[in-house]
PyMOL Python script that loads the backbone (N, CA, C, O; Angstrom):
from pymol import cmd

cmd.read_pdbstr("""\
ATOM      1  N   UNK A   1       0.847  -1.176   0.000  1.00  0.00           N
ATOM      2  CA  UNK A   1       0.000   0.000   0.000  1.00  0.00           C
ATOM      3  C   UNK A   1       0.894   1.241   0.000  1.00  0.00           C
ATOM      4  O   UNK A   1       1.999   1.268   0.541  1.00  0.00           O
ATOM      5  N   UNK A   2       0.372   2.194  -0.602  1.00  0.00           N
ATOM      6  CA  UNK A   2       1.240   3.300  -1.035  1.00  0.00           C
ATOM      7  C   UNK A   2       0.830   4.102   0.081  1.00  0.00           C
ATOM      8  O   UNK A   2      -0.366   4.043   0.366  1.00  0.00           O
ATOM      9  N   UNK A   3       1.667   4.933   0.860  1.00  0.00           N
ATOM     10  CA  UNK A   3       0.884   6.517   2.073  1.00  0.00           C
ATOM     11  C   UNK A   3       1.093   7.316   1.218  1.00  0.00           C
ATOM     12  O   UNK A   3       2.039   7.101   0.460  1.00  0.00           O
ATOM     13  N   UNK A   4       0.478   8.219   1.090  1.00  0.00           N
ATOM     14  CA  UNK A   4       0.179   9.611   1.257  1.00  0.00           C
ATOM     15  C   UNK A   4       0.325  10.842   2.023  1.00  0.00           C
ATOM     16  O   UNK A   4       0.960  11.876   1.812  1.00  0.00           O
ATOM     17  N   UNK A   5      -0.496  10.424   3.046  1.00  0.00           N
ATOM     18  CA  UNK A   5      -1.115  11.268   3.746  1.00  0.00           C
ATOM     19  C   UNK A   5      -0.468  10.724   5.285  1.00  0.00           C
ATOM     20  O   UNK A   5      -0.853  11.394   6.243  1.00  0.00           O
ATOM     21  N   UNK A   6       0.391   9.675   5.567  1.00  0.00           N
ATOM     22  CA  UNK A   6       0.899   9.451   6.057  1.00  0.00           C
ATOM     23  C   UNK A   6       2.155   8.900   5.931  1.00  0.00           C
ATOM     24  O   UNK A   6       2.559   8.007   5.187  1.00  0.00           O
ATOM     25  N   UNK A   7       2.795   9.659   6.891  1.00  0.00           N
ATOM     26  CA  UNK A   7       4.896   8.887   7.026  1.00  0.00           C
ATOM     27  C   UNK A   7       5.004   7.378   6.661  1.00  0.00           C
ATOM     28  O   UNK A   7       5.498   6.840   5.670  1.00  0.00           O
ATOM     29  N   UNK A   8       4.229   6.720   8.055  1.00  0.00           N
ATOM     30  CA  UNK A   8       4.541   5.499   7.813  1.00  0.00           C
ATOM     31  C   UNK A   8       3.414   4.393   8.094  1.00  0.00           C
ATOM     32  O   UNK A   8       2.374   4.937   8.465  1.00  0.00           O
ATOM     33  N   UNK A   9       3.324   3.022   8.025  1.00  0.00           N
ATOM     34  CA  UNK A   9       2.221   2.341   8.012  1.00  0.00           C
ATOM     35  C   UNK A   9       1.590   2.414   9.054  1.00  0.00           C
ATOM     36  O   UNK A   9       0.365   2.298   9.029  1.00  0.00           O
ATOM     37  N   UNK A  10       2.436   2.673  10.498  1.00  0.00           N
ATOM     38  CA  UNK A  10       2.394   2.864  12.029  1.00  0.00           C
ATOM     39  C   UNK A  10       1.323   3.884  11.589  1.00  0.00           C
ATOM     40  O   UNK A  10       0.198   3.427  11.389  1.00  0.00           O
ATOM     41  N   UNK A  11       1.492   4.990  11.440  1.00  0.00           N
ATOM     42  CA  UNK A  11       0.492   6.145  11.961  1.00  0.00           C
ATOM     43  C   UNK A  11      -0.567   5.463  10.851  1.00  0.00           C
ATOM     44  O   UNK A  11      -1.088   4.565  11.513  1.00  0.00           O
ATOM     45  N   UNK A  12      -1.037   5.428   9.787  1.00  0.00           N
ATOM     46  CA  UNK A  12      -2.344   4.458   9.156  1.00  0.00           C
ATOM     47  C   UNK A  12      -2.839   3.766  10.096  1.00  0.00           C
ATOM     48  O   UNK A  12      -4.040   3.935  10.305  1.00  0.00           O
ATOM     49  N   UNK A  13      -2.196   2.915  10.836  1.00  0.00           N
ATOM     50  CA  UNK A  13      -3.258   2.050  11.304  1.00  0.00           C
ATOM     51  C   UNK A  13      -3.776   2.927  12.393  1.00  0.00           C
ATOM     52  O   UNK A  13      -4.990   2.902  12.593  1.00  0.00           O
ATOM     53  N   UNK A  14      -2.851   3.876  13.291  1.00  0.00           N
ATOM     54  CA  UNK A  14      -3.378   4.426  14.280  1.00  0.00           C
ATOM     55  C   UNK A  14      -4.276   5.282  14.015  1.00  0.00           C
ATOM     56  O   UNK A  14      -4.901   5.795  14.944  1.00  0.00           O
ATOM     57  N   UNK A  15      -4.506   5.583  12.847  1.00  0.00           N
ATOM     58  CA  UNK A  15      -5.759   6.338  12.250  1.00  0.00           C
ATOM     59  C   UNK A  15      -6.851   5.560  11.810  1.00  0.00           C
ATOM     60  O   UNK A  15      -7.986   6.026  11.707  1.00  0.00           O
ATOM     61  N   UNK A  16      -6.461   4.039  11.469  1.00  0.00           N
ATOM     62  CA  UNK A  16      -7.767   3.381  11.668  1.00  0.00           C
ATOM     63  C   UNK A  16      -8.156   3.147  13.087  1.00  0.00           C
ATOM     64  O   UNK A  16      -9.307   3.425  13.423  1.00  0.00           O
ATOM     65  N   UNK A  17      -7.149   2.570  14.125  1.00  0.00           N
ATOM     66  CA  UNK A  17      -7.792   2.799  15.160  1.00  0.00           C
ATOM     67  C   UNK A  17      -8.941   4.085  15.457  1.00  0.00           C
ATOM     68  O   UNK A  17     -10.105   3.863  15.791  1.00  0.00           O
ATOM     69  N   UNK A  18      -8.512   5.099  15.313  1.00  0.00           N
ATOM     70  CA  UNK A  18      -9.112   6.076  15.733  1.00  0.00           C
ATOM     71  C   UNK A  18     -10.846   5.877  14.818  1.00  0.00           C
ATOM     72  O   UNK A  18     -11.997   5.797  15.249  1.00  0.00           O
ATOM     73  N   UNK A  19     -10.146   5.857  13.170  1.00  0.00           N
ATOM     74  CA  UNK A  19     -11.655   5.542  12.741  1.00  0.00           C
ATOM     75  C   UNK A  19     -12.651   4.646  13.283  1.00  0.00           C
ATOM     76  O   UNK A  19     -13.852   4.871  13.132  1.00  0.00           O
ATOM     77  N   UNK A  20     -12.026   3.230  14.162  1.00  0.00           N
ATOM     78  CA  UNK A  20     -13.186   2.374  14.778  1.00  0.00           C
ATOM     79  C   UNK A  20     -13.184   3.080  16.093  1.00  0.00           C
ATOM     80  O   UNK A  20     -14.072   2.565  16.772  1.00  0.00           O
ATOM     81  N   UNK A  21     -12.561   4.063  16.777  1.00  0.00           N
ATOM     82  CA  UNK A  21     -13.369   4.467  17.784  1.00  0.00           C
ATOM     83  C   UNK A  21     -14.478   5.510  17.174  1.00  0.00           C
ATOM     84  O   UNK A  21     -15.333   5.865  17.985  1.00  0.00           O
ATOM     85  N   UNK A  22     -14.553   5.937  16.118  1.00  0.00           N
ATOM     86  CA  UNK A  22     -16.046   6.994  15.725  1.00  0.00           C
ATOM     87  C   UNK A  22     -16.994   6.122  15.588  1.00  0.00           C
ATOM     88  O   UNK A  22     -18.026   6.455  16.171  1.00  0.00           O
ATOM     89  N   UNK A  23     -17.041   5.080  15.010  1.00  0.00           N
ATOM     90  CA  UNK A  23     -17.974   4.267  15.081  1.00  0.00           C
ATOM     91  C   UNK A  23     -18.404   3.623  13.792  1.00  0.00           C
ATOM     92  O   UNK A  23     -17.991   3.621  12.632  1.00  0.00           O
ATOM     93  N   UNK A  24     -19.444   3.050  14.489  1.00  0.00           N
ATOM     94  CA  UNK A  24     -20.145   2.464  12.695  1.00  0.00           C
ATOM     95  C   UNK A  24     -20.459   3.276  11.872  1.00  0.00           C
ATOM     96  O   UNK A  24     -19.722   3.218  10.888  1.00  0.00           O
ATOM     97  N   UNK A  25     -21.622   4.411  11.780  1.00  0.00           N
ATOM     98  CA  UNK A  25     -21.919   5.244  11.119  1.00  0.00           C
ATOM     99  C   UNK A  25     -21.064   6.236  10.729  1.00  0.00           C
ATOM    100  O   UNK A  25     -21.257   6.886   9.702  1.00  0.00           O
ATOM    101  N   UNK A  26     -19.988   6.434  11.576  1.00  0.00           N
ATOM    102  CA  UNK A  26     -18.877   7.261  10.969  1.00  0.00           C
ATOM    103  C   UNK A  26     -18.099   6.398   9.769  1.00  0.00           C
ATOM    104  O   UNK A  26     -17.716   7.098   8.832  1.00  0.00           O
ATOM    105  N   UNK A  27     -17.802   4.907   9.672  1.00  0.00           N
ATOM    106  CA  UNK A  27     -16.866   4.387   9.344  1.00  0.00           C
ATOM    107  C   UNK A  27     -18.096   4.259   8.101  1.00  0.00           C
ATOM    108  O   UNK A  27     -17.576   4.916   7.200  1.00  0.00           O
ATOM    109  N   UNK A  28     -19.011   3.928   7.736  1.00  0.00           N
ATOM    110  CA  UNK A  28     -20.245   3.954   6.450  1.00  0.00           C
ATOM    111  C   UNK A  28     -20.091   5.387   5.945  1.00  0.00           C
ATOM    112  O   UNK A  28     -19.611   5.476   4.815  1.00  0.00           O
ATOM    113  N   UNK A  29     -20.402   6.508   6.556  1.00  0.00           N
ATOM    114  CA  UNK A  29     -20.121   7.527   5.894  1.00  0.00           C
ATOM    115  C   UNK A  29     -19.359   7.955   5.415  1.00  0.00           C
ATOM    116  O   UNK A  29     -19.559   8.829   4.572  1.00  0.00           O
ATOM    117  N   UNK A  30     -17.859   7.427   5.815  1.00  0.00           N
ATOM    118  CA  UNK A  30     -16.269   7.785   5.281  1.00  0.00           C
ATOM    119  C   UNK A  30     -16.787   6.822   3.928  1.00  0.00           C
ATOM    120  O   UNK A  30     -16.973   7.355   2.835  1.00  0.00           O
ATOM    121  N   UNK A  31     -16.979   5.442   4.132  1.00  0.00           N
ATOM    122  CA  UNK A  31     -16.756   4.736   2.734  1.00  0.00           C
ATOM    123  C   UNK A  31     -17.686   5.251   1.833  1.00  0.00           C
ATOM    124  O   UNK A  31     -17.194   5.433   0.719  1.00  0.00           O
ATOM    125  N   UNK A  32     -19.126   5.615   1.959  1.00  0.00           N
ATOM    126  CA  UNK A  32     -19.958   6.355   0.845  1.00  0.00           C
ATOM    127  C   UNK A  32     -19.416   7.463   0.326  1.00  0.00           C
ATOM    128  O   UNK A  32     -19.597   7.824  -0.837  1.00  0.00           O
ATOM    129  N   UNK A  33     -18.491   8.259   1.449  1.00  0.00           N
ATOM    130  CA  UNK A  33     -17.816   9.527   0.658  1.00  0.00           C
ATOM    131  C   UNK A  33     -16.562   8.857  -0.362  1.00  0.00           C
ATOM    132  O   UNK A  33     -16.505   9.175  -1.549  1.00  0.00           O
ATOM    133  N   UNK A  34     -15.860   8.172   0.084  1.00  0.00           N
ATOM    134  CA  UNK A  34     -14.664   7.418  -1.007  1.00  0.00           C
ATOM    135  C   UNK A  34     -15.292   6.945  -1.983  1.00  0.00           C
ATOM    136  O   UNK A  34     -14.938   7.302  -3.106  1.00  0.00           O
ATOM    137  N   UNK A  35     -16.196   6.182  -1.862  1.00  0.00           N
ATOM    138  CA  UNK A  35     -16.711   5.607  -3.155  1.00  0.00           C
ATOM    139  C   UNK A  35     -17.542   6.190  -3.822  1.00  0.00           C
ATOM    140  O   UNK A  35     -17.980   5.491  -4.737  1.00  0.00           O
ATOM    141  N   UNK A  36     -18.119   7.582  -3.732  1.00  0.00           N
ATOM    142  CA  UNK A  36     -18.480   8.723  -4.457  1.00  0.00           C
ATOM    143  C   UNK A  36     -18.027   9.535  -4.597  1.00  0.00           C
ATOM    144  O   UNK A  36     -18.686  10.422  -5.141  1.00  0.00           O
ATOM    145  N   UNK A  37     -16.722   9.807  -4.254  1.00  0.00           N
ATOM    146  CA  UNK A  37     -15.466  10.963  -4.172  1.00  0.00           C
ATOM    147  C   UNK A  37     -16.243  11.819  -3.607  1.00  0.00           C
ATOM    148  O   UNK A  37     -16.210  12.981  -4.012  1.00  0.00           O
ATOM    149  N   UNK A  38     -16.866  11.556  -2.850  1.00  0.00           N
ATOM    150  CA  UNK A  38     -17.969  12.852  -2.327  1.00  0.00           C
ATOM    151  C   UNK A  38     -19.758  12.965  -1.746  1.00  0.00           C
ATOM    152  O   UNK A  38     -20.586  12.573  -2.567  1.00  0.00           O
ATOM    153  N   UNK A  39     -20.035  13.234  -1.041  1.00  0.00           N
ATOM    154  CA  UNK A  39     -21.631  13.431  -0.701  1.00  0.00           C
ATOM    155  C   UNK A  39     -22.247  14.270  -0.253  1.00  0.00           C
ATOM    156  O   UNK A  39     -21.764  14.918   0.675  1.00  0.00           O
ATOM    157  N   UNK A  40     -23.732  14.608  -0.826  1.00  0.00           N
ATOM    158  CA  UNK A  40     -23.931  15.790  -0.633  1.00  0.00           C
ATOM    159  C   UNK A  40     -25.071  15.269   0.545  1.00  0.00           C
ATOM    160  O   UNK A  40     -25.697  14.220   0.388  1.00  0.00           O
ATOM    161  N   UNK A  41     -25.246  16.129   1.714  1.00  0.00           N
ATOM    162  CA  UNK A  41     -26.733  15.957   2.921  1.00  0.00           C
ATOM    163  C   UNK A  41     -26.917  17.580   2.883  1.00  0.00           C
ATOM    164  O   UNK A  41     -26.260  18.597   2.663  1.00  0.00           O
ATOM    165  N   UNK A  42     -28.189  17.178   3.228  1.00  0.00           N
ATOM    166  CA  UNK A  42     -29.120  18.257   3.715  1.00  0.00           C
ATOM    167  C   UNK A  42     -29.054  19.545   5.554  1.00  0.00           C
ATOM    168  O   UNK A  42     -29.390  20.672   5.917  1.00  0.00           O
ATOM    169  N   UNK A  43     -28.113  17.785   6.305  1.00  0.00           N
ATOM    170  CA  UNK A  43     -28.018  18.182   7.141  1.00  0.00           C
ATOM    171  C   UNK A  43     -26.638  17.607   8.005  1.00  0.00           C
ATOM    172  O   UNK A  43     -26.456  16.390   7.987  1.00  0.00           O
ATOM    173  N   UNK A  44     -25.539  18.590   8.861  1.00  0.00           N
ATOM    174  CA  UNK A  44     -24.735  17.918   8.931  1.00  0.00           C
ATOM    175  C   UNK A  44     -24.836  17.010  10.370  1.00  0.00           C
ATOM    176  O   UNK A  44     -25.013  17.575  11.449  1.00  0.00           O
ATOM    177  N   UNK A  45     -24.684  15.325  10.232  1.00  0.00           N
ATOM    178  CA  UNK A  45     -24.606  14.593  11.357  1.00  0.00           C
ATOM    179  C   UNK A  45     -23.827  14.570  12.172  1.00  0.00           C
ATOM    180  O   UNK A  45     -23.037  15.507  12.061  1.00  0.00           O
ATOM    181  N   UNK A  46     -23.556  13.653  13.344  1.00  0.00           N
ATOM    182  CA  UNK A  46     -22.707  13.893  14.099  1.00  0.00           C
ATOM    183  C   UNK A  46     -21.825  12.992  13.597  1.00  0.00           C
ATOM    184  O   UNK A  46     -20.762  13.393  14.072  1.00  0.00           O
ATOM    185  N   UNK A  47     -21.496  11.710  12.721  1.00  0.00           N
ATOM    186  CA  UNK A  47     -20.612  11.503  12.045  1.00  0.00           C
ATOM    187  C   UNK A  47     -19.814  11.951  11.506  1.00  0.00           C
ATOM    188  O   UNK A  47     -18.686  11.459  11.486  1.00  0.00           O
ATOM    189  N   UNK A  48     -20.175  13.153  10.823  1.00  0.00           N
ATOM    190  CA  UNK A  48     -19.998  14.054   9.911  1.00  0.00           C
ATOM    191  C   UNK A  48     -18.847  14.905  10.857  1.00  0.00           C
ATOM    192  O   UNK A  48     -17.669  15.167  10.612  1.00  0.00           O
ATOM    193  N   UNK A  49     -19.406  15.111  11.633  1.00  0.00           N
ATOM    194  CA  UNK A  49     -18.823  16.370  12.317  1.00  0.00           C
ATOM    195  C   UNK A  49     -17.279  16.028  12.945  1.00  0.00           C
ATOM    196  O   UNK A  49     -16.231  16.673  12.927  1.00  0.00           O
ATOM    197  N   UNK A  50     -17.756  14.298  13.680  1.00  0.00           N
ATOM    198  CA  UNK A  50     -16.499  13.651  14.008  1.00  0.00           C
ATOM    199  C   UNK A  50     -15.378  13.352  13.480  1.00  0.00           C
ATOM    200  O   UNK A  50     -14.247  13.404  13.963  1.00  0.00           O
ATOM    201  N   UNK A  51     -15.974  12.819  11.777  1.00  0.00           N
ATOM    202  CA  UNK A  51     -15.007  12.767  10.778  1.00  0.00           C
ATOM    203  C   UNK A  51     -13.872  13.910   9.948  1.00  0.00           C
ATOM    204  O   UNK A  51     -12.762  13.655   9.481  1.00  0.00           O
ATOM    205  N   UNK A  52     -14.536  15.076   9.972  1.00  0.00           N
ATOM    206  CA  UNK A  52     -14.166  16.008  10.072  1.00  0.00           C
ATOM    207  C   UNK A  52     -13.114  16.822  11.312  1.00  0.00           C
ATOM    208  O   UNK A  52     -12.184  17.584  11.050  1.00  0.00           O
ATOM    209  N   UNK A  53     -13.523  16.452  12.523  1.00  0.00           N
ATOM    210  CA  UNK A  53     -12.359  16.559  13.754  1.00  0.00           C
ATOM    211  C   UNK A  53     -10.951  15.925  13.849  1.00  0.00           C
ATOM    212  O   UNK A  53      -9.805  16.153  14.237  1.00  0.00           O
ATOM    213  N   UNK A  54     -11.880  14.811  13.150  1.00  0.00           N
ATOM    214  CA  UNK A  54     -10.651  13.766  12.990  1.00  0.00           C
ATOM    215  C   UNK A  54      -9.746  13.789  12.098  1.00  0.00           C
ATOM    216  O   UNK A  54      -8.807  12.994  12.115  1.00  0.00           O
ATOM    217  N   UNK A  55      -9.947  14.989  10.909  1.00  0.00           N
ATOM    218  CA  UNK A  55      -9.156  15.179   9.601  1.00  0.00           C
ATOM    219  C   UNK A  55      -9.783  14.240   8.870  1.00  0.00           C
ATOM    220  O   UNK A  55      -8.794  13.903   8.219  1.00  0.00           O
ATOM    221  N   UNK A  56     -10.685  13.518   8.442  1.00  0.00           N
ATOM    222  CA  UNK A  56     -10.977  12.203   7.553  1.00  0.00           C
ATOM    223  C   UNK A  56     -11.943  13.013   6.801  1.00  0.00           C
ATOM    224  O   UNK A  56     -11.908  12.380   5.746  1.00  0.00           O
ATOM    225  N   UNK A  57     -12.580  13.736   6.642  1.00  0.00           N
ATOM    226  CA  UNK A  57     -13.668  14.643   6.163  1.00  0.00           C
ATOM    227  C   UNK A  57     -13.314  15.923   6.065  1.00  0.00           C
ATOM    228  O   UNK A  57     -12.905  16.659   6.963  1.00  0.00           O
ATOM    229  N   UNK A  58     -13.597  16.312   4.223  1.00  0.00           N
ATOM    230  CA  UNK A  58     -13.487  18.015   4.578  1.00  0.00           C
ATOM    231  C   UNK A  58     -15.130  18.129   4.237  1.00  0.00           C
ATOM    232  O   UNK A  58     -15.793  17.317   3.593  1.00  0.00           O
ATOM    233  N   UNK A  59     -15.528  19.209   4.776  1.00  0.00           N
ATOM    234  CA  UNK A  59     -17.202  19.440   5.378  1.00  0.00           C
ATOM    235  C   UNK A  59     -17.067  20.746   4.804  1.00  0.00           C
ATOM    236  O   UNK A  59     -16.162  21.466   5.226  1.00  0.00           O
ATOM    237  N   UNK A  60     -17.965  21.229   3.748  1.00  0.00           N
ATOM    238  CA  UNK A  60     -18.416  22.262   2.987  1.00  0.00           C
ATOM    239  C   UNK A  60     -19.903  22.861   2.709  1.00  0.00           C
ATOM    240  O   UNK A  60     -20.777  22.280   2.066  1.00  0.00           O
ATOM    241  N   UNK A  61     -20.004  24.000   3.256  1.00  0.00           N
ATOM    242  CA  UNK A  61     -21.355  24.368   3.723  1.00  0.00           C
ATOM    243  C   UNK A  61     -21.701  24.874   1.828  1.00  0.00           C
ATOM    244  O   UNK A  61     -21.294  25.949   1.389  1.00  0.00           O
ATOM    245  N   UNK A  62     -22.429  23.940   1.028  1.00  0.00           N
ATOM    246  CA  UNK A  62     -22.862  24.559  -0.215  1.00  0.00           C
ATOM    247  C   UNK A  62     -24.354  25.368  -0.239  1.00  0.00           C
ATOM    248  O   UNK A  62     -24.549  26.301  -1.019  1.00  0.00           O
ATOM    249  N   UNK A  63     -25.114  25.013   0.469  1.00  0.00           N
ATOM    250  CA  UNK A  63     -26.423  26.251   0.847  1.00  0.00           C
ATOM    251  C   UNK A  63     -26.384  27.894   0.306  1.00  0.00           C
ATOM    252  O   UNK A  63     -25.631  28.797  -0.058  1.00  0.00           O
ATOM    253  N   UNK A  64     -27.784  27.536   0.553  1.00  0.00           N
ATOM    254  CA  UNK A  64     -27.809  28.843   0.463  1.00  0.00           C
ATOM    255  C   UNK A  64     -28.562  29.635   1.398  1.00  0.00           C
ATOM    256  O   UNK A  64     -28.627  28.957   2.424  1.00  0.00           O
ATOM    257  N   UNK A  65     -29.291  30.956   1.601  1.00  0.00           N
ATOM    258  CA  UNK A  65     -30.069  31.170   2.504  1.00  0.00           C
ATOM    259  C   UNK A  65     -31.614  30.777   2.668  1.00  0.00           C
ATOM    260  O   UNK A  65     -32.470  31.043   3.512  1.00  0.00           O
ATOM    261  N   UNK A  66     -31.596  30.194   1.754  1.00  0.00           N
ATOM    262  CA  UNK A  66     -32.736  29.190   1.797  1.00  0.00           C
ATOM    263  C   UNK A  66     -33.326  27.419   2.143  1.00  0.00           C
ATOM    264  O   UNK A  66     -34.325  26.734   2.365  1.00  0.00           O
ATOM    265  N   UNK A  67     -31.982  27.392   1.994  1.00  0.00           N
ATOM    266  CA  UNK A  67     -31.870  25.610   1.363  1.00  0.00           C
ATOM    267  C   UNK A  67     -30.101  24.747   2.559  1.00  0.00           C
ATOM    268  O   UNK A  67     -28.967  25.030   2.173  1.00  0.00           O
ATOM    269  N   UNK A  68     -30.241  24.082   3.477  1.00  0.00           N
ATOM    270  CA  UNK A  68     -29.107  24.596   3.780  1.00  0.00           C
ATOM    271  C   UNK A  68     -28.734  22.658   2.651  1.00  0.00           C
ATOM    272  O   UNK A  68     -29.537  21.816   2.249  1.00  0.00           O
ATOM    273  N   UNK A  69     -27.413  22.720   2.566  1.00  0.00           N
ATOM    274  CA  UNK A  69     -26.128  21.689   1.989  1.00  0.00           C
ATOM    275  C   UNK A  69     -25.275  21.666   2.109  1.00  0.00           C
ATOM    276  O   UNK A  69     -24.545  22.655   2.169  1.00  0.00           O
ATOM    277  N   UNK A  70     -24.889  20.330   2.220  1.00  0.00           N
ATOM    278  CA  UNK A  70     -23.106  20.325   2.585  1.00  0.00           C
ATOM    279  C   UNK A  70     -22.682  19.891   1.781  1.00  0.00           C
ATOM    280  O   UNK A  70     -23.542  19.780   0.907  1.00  0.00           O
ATOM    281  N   UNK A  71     -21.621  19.462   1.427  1.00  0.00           N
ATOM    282  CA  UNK A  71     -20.617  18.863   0.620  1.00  0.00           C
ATOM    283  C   UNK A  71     -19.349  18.039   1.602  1.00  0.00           C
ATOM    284  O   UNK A  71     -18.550  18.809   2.134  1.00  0.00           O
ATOM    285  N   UNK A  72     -19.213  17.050   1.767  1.00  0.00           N
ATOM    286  CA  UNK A  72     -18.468  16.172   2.385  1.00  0.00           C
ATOM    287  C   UNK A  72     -17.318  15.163   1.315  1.00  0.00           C
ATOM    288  O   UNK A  72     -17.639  14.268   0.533  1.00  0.00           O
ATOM    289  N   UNK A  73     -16.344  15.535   1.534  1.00  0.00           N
ATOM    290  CA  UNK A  73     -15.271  15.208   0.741  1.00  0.00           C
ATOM    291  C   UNK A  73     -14.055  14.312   1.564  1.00  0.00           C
ATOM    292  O   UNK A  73     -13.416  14.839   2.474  1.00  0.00           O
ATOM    293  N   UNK A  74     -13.819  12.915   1.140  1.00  0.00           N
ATOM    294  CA  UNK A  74     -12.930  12.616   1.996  1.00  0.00           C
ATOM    295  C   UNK A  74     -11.472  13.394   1.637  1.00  0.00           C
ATOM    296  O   UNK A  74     -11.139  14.184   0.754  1.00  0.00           O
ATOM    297  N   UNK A  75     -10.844  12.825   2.666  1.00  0.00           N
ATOM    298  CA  UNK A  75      -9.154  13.553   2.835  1.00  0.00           C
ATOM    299  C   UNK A  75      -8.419  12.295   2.815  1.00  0.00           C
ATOM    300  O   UNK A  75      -8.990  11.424   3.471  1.00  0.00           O
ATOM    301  N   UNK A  76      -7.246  11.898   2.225  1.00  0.00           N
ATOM    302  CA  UNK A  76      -6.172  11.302   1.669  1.00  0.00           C
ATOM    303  C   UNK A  76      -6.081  10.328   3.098  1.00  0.00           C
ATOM    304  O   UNK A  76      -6.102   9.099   3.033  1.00  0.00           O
ATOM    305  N   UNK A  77      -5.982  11.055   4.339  1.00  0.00           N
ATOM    306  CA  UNK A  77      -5.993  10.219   5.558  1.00  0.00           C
ATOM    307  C   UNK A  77      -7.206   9.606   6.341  1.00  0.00           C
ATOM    308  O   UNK A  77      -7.265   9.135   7.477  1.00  0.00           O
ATOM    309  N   UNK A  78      -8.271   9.785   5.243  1.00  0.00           N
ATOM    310  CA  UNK A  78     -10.024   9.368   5.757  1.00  0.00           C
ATOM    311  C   UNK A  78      -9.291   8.179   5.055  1.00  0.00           C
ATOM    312  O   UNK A  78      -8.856   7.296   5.794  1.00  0.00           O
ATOM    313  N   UNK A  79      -9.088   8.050   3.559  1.00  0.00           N
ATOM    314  CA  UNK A  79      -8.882   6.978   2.444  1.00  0.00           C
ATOM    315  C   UNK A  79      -7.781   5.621   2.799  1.00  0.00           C
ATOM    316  O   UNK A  79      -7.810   4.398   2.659  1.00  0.00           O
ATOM    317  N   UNK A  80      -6.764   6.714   3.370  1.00  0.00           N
ATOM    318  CA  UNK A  80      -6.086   5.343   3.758  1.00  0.00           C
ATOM    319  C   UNK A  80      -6.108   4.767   5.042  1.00  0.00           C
ATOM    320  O   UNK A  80      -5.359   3.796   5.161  1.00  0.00           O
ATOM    321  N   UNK A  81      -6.812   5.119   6.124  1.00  0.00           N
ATOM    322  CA  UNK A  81      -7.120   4.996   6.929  1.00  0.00           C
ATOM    323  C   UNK A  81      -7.998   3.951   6.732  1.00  0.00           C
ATOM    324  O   UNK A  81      -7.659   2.884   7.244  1.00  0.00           O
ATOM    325  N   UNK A  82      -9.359   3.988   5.936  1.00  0.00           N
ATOM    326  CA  UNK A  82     -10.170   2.900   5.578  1.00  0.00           C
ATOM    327  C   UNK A  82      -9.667   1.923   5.046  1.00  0.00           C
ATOM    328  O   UNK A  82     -10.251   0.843   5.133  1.00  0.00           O
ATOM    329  N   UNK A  83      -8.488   2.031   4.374  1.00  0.00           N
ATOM    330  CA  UNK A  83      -8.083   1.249   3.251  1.00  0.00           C
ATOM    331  C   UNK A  83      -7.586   0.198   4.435  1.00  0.00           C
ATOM    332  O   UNK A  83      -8.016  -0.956   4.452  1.00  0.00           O
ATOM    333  N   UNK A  84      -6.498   0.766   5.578  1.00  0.00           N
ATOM    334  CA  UNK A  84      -6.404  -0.655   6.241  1.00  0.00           C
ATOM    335  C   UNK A  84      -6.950  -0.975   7.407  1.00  0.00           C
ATOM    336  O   UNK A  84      -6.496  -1.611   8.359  1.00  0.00           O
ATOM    337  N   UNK A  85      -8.075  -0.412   7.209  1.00  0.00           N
ATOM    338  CA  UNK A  85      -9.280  -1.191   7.905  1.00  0.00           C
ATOM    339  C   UNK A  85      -9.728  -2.380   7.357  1.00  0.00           C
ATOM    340  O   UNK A  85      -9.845  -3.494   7.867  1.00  0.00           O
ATOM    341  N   UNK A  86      -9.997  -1.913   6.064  1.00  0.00           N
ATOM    342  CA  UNK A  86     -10.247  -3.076   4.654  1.00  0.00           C
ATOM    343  C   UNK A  86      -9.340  -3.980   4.857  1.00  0.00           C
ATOM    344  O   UNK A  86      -9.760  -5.136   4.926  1.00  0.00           O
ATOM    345  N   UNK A  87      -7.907  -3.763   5.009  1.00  0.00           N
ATOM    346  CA  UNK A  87      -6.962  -5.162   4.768  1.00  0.00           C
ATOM    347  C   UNK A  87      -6.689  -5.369   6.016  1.00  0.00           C
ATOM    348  O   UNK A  87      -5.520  -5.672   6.254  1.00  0.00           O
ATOM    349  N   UNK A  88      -7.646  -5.275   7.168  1.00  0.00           N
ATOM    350  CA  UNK A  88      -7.444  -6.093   8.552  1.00  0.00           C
ATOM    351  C   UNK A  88      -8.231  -7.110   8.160  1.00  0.00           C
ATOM    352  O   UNK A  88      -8.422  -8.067   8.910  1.00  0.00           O
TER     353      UNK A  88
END
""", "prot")
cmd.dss("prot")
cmd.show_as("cartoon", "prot")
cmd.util.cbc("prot")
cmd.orient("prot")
């Protein structure tokens, strides 16, 4: 596996650790954002919000003053982070 977004394989996994402490719904929402390079909600969750704390999510308010939207984009260390979650 190639890093990126990380030095070495050590800090990846410790970032998957961290991804299974957000949880299930955090760890579904990271993979719907990878495998759509992106997702748009209406409203932002607390997944959302975590993933984003965590650096794994960039969170983009697209709304307007009418309508609110986000835009949720993973980050290089959401991706590989999942990735060796996947190859545990």
């Amino acid at each position: 596996m190639m890093l990126i977004a990380h030095e070495s394989m050590e800090q990846a996994r410790e970032s998957a650790v961290i991804l299974v402490r957000l949880g299930s719904p955090a760890r579904k929402l990271l993979a719907e954002a990878v495998e759509a390079t992106g997702v748009k909600r209406k409203q932002l969750s607390k997944a959302a919000k975590d993933l984003e704390t965590a650096g794994f999510l960039f969170v983009r308010d697209s709304g307007n003053l009418w309508e609110s939207q986000f835009e949720l984009m993973p980050t290089l260390a959401g991706e590989e982070a999942l990735e060796v979650l996947d190859e545990q």
